[in-house]
C-alpha positions as CSV (number, residue, x, y, z in Angstrom):
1,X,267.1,390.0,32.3
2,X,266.0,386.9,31.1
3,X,268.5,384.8,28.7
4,X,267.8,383.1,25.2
5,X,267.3,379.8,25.3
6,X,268.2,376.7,22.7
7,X,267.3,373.2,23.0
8,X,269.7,371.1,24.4
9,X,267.3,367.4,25.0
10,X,263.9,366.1,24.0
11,X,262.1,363.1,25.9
12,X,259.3,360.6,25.6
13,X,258.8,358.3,28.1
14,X,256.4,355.6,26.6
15,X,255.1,353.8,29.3
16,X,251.8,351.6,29.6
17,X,252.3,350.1,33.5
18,X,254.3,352.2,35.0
19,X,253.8,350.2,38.4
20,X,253.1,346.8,38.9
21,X,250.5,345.7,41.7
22,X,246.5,346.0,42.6
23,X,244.8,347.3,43.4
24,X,243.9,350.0,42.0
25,X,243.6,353.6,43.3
26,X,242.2,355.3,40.5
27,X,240.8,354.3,37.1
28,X,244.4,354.1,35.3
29,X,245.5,350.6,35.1
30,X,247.0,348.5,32.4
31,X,248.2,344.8,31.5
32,X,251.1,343.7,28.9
33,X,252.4,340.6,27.9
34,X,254.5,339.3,25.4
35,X,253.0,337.7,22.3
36,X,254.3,333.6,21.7
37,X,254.0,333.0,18.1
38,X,250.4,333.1,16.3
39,X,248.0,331.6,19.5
40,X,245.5,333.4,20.3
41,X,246.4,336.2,23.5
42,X,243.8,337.9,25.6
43,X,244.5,340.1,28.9
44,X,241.7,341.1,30.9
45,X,240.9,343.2,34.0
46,X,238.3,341.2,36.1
47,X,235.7,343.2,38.7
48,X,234.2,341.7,41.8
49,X,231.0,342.7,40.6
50,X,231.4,340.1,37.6
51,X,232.2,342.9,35.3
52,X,235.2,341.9,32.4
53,X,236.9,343.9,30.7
54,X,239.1,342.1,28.2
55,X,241.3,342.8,24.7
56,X,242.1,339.4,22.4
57,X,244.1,339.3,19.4
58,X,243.4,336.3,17.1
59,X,244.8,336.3,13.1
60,X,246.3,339.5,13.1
61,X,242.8,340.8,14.2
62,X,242.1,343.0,17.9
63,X,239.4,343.2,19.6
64,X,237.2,344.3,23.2
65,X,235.5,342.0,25.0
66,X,233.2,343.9,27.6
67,X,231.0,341.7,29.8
68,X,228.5,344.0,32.0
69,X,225.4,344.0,33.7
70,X,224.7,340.6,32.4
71,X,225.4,341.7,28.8
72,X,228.3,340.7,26.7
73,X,229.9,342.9,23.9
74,X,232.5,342.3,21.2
75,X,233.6,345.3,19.6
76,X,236.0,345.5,17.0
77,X,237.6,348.8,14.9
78,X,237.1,347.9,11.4
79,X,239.8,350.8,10.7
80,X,242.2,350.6,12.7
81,X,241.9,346.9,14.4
82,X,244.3,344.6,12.3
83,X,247.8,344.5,13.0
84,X,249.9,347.2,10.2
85,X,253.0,345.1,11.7
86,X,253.9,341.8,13.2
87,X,253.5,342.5,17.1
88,X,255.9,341.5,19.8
89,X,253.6,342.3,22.9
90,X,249.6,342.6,23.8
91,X,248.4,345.8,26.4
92,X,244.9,346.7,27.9
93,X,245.0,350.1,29.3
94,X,242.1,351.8,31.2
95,X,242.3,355.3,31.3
96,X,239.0,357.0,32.8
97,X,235.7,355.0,31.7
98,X,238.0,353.9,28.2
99,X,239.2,350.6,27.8
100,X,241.7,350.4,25.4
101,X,243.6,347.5,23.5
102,X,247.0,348.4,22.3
103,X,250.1,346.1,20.1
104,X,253.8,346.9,19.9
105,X,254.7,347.4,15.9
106,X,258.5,348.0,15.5
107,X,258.9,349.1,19.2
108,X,255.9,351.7,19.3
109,X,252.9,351.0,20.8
110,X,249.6,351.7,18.3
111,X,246.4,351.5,19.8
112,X,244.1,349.3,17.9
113,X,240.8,349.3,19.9
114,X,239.0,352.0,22.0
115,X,235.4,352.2,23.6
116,X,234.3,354.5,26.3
117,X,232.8,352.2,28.8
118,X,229.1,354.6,30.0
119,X,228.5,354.4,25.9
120,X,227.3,350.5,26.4
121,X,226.4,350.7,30.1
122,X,229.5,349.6,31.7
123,X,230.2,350.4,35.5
124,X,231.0,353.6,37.5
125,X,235.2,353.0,36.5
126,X,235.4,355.6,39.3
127,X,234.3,354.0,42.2
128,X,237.0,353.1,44.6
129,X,235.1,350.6,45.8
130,X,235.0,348.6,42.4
131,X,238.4,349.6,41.5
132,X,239.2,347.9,45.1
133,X,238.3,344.7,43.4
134,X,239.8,344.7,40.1
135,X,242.6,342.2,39.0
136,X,244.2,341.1,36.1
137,X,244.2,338.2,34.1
138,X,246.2,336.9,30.9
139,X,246.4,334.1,28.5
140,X,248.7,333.3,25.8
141,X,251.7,335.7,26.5
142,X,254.1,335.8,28.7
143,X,256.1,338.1,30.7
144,X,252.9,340.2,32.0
145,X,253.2,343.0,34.0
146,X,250.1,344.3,35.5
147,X,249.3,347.9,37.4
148,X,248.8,351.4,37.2
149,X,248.8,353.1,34.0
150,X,251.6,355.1,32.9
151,X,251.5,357.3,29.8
152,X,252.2,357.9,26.1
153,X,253.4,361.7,26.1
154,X,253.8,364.4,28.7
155,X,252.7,368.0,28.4
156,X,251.3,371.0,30.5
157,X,254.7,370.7,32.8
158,X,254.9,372.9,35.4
159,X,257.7,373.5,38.0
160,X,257.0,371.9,41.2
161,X,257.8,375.3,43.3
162,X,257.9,376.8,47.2
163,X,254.8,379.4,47.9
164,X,257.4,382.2,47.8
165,X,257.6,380.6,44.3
166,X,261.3,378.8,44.3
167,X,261.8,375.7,42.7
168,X,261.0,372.8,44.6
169,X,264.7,371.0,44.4
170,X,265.7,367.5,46.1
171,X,269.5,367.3,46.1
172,X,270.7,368.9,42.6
173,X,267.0,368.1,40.9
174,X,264.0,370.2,40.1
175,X,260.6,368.3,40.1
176,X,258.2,369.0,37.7
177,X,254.0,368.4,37.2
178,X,253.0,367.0,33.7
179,X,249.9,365.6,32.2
180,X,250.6,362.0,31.5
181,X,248.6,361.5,28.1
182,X,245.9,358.4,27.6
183,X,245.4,356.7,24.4
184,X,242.3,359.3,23.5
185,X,241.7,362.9,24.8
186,X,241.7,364.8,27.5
187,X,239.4,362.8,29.5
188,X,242.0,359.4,29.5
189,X,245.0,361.4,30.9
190,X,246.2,362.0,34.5
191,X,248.7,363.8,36.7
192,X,252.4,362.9,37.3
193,X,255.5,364.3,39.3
194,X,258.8,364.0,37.5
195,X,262.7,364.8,38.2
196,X,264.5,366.6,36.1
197,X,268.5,366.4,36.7
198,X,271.3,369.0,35.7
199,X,272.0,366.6,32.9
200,X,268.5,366.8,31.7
201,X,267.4,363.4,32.1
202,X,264.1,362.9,33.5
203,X,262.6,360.2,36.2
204,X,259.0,359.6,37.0
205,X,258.5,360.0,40.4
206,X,254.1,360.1,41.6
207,X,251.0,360.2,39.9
208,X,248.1,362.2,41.8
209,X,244.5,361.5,41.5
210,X,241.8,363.7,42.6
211,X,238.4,363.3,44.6
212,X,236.1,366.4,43.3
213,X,234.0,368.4,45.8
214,X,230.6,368.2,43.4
215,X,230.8,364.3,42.3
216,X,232.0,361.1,43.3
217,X,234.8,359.1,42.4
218,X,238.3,359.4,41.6
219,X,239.2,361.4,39.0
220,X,242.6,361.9,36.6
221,X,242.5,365.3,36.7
222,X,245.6,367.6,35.1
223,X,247.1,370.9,34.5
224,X,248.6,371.2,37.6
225,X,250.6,373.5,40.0
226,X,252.1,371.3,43.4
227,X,253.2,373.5,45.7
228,X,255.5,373.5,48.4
229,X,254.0,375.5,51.8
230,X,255.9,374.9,55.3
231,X,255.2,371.6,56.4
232,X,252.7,370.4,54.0
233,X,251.3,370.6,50.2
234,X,249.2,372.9,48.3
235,X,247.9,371.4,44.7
236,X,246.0,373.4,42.1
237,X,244.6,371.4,39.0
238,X,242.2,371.7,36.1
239,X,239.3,369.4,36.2
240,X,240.1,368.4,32.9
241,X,239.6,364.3,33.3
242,X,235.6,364.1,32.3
243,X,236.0,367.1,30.1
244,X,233.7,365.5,26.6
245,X,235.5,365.3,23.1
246,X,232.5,366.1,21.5
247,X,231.7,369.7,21.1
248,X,227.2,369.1,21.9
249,X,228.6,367.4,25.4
250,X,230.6,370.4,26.5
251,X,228.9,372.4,29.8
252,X,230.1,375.2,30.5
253,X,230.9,376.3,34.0
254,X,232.2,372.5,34.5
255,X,235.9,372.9,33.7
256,X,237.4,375.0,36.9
257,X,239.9,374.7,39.3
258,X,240.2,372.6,41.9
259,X,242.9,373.0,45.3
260,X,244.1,370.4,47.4
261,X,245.9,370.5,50.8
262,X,248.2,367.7,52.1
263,X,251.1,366.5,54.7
264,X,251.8,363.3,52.7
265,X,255.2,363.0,50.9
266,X,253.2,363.7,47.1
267,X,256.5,363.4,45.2
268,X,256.7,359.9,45.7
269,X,253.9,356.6,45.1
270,X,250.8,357.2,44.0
271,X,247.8,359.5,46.1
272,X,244.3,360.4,45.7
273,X,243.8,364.1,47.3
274,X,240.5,365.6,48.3
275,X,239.7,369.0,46.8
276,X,237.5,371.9,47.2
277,X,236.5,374.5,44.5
278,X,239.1,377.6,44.0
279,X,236.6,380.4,43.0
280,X,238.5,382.5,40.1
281,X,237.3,386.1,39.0
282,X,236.7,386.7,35.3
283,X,237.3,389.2,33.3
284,X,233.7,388.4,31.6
285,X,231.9,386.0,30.3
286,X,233.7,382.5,30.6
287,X,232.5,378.7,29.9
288,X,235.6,377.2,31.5
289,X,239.4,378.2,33.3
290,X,242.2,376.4,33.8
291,X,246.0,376.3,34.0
292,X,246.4,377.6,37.8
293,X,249.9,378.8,38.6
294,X,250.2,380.0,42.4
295,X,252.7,382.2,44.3
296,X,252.3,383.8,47.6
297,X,254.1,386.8,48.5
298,X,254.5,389.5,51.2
299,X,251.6,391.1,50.2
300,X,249.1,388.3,49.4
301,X,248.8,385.5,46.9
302,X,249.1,385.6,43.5
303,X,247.1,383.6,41.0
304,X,247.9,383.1,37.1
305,X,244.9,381.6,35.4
306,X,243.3,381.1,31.9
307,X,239.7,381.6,31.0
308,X,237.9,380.9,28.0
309,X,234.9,382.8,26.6
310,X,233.9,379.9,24.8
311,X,235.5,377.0,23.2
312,X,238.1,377.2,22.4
313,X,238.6,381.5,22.9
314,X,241.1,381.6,25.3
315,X,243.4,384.3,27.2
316,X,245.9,384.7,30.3
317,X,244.4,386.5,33.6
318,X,245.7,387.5,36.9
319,X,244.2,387.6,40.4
320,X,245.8,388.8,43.6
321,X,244.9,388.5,47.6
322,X,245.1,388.0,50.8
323,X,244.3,384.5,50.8
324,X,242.8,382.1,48.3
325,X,239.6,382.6,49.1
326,X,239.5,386.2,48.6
327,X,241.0,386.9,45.0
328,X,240.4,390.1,42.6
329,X,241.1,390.3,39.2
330,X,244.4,392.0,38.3
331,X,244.4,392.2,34.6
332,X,243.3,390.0,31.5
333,X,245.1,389.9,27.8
334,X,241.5,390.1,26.4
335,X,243.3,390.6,23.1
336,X,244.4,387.0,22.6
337,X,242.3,384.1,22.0
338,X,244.3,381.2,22.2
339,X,246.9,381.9,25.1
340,X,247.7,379.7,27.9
341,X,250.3,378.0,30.1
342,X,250.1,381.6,32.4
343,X,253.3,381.0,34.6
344,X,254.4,383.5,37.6
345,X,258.1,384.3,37.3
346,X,260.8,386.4,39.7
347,X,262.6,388.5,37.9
348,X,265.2,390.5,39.7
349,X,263.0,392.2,42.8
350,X,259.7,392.3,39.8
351,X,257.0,389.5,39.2
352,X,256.3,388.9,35.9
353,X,253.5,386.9,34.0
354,X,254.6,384.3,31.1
355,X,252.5,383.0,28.5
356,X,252.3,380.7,25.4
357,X,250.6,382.5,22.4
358,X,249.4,379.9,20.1
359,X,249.5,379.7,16.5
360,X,245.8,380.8,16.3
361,X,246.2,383.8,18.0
362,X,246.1,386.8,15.5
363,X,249.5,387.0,13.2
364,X,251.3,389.7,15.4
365,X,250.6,387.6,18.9
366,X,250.9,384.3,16.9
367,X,254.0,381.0,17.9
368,X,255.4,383.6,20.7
369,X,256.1,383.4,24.6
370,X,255.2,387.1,25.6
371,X,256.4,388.2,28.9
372,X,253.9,390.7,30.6
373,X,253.8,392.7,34.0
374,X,251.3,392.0,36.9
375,X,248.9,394.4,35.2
376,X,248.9,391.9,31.7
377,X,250.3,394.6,30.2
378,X,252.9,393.1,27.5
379,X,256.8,394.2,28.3
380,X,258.4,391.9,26.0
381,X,258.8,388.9,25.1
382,X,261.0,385.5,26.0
383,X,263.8,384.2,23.0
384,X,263.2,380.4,22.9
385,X,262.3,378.4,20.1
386,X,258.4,378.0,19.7
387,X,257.5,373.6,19.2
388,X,254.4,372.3,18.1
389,X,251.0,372.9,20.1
390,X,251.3,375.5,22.9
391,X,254.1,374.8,24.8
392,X,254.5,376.5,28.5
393,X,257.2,378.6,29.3
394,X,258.3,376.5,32.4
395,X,261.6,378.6,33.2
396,X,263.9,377.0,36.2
397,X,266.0,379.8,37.5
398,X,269.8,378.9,38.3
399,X,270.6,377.3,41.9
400,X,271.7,379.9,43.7
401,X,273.6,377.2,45.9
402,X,275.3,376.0,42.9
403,X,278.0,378.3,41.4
404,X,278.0,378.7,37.4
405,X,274.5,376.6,37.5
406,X,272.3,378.0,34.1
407,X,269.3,379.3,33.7
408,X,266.9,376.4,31.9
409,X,263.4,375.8,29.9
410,X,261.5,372.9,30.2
411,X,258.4,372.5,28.0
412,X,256.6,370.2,25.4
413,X,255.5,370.1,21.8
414,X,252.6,368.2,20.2
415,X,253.8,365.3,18.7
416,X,250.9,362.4,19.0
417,X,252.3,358.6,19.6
418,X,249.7,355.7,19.9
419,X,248.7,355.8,16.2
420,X,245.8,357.6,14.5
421,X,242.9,355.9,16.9
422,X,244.8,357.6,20.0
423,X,244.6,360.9,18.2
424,X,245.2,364.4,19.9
425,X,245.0,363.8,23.2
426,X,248.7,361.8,23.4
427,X,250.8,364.7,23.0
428,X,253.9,365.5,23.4
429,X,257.6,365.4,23.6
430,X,259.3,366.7,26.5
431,X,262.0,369.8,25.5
432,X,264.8,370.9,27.3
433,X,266.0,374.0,26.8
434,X,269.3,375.9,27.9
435,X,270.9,379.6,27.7
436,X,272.0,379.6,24.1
């Protein structure tokens, strides 16, 4: 009953401040300015605490300028630090604990510099109270804007939805959850609420930030499922934001999922949500889950879910129940190993369960978006075209209210922007898809 789909639009809303002002309520600021011949520039975020964190680019040549706990540090990427290009604009991004410095080549922003702040003591970047008393500074540019951090690719997009899972729609648009990507991995990036438009044009709309229940601090945790329920807000997110790039670092248990209740307008500004811990059965063994995707219906909630028996082994699951709190496993694809994006979809009067079968996945279950009943039993599969990475099979139904309306895909691919410093993490495009 589903339709094929082709692409119809691609996006990538490059963005380093994405709004101006401090302070600061999470660790994702950045400043820009516009480079005035050969003098010297420098931009800086200063702390109340006397802590400076500042990029400079002098003779073609970047660098970080880190003052802390009475130390001062000058670091410098013997690889990647000299201009490749004559620049038109200076940024400084922080994204988590890294402090990045960044140059516009030919309209694309390449990031040049990169330290992670806790490897040379630096402060706790997620302490509201410090962040409280950041501010900016510049010298030697012009035309400096100065705020929150904005992104250089989106990816894991997810419909904004009702509980009874509907799309969430203001006027004619559906909004949509992304991971706004950092200028490193998983642990610079962030969550964001977009508008998509009948057109297929796209708007940023919120970013939300996240207080864990087992730490302190604010945290840019993604992967997320905002949910529409009565009056308020229900958000489901991956604590992905302090998950380590190096494989020794990697705990498991510590990547979960995380739920968040609200009565604030989150599809607009900027909030940082409380959250408790949203206990997942396994079908096993597991180091880590992720990717939550919720629905209740008239018999109980339903969960969609991935778990990984190590990393990176990863498959779809299934829980169902009365309530959050009391879930049971409903079924498992044990037979993939690197699935995910597990999306709840109504089909006619049926639920079904969508995937994203990567491209390491054995060849027969390999580049494929298979469609499977509430038991994870495989019933077929969806006809879209397959980008880079492991896109989600975000589907937006047709508006009922709107006569004619279509039946769309929105997704992403894995294209990387920032340059080879920023790496992996700074995927992807975003894809629009219609019925072909």
């Amino acid at each position: 009953m589903l339709p094929s789909f082709a692409i119809a639009a691609r996006h990538r809303p490059i963005t380093l401040v994405a709004t101006e002002g401090f302070p600061l309520l999470a660790p994702f600021g950045a400043v820009e300015g516009a480079l005035e011949g050969d003098q010297p520039a420098e931009l800086a975020l200063q702390a109340a605490d006397g802590t400076r964190l500042a990029v400079r680019l002098e003779d073609d040549r970047t660098s970080l300028l880190v003052r802390t706990g009475g130390a001062e540090h000058a670091l410098r990427s013997r690889r990647h630090g000299r201009l490749a290009k004559p620049a038109t604009r200076l940024g400084l991004t922080l994204t988590g604990s890294h402090l990045a410095v960044l140059s516009l080549e030919d309209d694309a922003w390449v990031a040049r510099g990169r330290i992670d702040l806790r490897e040379i003591g630096g402060p706790d970047t997620r302490d509201p109270g410090w962040l409280a008393g950041l501010r900016p500074e510049a010298s030697g540019v012009s035309e400096v804007r100065a705020g929150s951090f904005g992104q250089l690719g989106l990816r894991d997009i997810r419909l904004v939805s009702h509980a009874d899972g509907a799309p969430y729609r203001i006027g004619s648009e559906v909004l949509f959850t992304a991971t706004s990507a950092g200028p490193g991995f998983f642990d610079t990036a962030h969550t964001s609420v977009w508008a998509l438009s009948p057109a297929g044009e796209i708007t940023w709309r919120s970013d939300l930030f996240f207080e864990r229940p087992d730490r302190p601090g604010v945290h840019g945790d993604h992967a997320t499922h905002l949910v529409r329920d009565g009056d308020g807000w229900l958000v489901a997110t991956s604590t992905w934001s302090d998950f380590p790039a190096r494989r020794s670092e990697r705990v498991p248990g510590a990547l979960g999922v995380t739920l968040a209740e609200s009565a604030e307008d989150l599809t607009r500004g900027q909030h940082v949500l409380p959250t408790r811990r949203l206990e997942l059965p396994s079908d096993g063994p597991s180091v880590g889950m992720w990717d939550p995707h919720l629905v209740r219906t008239p018999g109980g909630w339903l969960v969609g879910y991935v778990s990984a028996r190590r990393f990176f082994d990863f498959h779809p699951l299934l829980a169902a129940g009365p309530s959050l709190d009391h879930l049971a496993l409903q079924g498992a694809a044990t037979d993939r190993r690197a699935t995910e994006g597990t999306t709840l979809l109504r089909v006619g009067e049926d639920w079904r369960v969508l995937a994203s079968d990567g491209r390491d996945n054995r060849r027969a279950v390999r580049g494929r978006y298979p469609v499977f009943d509430t038991s994870m039993t495989e019933i077929g599969t969806l006809t879209a075209p397959y980008p880079s990475n492991i896109p989600w099979p975000t589907v937006v139904p047709p508006d009922p209210d709107v006569p004619g309306d279509e039946w769309r895909l929105v997704t992403f691919d894995g294209r990387r922007s920032g340059g080879r410093l920023a790496g992996y993490g700074t995927h992807g495009d975003v894809v629009v898809m219609r019925e072909a």
